[in-house]
TORKOL-4160 file (C-alpha; in steps of 0.2 Angstrom, whole numbers, padded with zeros to 4 digits, m for minus):
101
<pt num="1" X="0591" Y="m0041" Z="0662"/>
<pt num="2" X="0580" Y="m0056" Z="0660"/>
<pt num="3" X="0565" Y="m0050" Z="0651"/>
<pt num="4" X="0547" Y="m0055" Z="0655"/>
<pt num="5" X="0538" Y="m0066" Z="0645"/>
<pt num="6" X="0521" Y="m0070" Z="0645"/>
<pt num="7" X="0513" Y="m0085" Z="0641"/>
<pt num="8" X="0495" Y="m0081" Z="0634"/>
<pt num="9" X="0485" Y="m0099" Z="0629"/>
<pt num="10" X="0477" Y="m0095" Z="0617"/>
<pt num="11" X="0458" Y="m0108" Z="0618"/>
<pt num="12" X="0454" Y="m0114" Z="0600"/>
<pt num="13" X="0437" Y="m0120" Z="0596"/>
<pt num="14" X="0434" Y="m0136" Z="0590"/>
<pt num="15" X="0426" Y="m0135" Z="0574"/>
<pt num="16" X="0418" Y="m0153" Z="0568"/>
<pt num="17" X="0424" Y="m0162" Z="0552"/>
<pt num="18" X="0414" Y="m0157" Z="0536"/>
<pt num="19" X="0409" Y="m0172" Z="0531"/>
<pt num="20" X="0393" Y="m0177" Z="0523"/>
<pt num="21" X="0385" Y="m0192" Z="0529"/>
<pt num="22" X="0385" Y="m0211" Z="0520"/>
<pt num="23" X="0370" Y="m0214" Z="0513"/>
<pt num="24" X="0361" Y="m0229" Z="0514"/>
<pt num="25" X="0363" Y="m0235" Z="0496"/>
<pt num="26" X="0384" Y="m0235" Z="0502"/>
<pt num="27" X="0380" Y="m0243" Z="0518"/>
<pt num="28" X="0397" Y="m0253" Z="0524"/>
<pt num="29" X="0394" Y="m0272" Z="0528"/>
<pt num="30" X="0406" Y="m0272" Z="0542"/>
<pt num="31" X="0402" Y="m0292" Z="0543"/>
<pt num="32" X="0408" Y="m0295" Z="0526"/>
<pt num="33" X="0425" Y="m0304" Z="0523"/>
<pt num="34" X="0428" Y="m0294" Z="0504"/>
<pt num="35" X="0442" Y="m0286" Z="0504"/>
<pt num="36" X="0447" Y="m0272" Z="0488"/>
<pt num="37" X="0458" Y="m0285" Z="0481"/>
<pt num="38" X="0445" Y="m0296" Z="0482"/>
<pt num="39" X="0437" Y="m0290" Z="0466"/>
<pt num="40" X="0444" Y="m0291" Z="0451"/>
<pt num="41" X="0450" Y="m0273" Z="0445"/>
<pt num="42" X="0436" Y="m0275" Z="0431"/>
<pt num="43" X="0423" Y="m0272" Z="0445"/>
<pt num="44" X="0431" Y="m0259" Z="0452"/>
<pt num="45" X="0421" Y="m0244" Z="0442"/>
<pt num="46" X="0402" Y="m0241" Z="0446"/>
<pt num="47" X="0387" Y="m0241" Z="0433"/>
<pt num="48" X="0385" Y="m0221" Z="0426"/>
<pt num="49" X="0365" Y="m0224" Z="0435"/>
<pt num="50" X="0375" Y="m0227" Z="0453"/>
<pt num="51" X="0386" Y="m0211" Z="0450"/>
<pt num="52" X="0370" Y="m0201" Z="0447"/>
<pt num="53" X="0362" Y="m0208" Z="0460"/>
<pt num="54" X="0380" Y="m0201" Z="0472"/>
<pt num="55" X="0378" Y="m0185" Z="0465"/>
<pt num="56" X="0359" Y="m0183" Z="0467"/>
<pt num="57" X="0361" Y="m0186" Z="0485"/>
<pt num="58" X="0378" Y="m0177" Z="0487"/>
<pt num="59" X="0368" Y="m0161" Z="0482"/>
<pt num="60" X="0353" Y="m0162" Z="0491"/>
<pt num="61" X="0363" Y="m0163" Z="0507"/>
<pt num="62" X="0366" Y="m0145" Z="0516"/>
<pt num="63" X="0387" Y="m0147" Z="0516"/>
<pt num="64" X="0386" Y="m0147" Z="0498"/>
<pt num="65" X="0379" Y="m0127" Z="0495"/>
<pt num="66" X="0392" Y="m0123" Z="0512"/>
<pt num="67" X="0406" Y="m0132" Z="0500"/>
<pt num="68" X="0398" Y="m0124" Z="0485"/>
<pt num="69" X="0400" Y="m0107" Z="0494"/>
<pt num="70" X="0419" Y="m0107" Z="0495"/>
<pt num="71" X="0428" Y="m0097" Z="0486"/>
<pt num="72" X="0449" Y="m0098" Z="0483"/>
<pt num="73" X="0462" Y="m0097" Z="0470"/>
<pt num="74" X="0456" Y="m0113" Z="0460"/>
<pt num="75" X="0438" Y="m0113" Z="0463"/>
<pt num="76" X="0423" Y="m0103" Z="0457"/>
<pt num="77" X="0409" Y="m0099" Z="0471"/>
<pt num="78" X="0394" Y="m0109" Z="0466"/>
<pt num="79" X="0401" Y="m0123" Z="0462"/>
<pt num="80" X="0408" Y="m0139" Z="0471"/>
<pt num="81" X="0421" Y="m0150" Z="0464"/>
<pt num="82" X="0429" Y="m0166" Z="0464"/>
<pt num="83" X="0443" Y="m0162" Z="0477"/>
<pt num="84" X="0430" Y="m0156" Z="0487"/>
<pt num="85" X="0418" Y="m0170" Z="0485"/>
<pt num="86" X="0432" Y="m0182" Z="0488"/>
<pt num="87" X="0439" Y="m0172" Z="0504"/>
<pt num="88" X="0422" Y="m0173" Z="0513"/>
<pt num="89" X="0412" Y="m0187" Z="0507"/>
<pt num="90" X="0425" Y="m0202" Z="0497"/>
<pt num="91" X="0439" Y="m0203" Z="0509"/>
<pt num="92" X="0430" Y="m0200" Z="0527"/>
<pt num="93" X="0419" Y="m0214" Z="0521"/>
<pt num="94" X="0430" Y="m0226" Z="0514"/>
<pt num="95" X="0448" Y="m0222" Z="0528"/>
<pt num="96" X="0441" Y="m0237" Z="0539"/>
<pt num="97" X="0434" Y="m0249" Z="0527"/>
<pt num="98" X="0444" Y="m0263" Z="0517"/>
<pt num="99" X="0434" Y="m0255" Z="0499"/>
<pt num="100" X="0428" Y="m0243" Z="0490"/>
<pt num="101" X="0414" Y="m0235" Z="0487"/>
């Protein structure tokens, strides 16, 4: 006796990336021939004035109170951390682009 299977499909919403957007200061010059490589690994790093400034606009941006709202095993709520930061801001700005930040 064969039994009846059926096939439910089950419709998943597509839910956007959470990414918070580049800011101008980090604006990619897609014209530009300078390559990572291109800099020597001395000028890699940025001033501690730039890495304010990231931070100052990475929390005045509304993903950064959703982020800061998460809650899991390794993360306090009310705060955002450096995973977080680097999931949905670093990476998604810097996965097409020959550099860094």
């Amino acid at each position: 006796v064969a039994a009846a299977v059926s096939v439910v499909q089950v419709c998943v919403r597509q839910v956007p990336p959470r990414i918070f957007p580049r800011p101008d200061f980090l604006k990619f010059d897609s014209t530009s021939k300078l390559e990572q490589f291109d800099v020597p690994p001395e000028k890699w790093g940025i001033k501690w004035s730039q890495f304010k400034q990231l931070v100052t606009f990475l929390k005045n941006q509304p993903m950064y109170e959703k982020l800061a709202q998460e809650r899991n095993a390794f993360k306090k709520e009310d705060y955002v951390n450096l995973y977080q930061l680097n999931t949905h801001a670093i990476m998604p700005w810097t996965r097409d682009v020959p550099c860094s930040i």
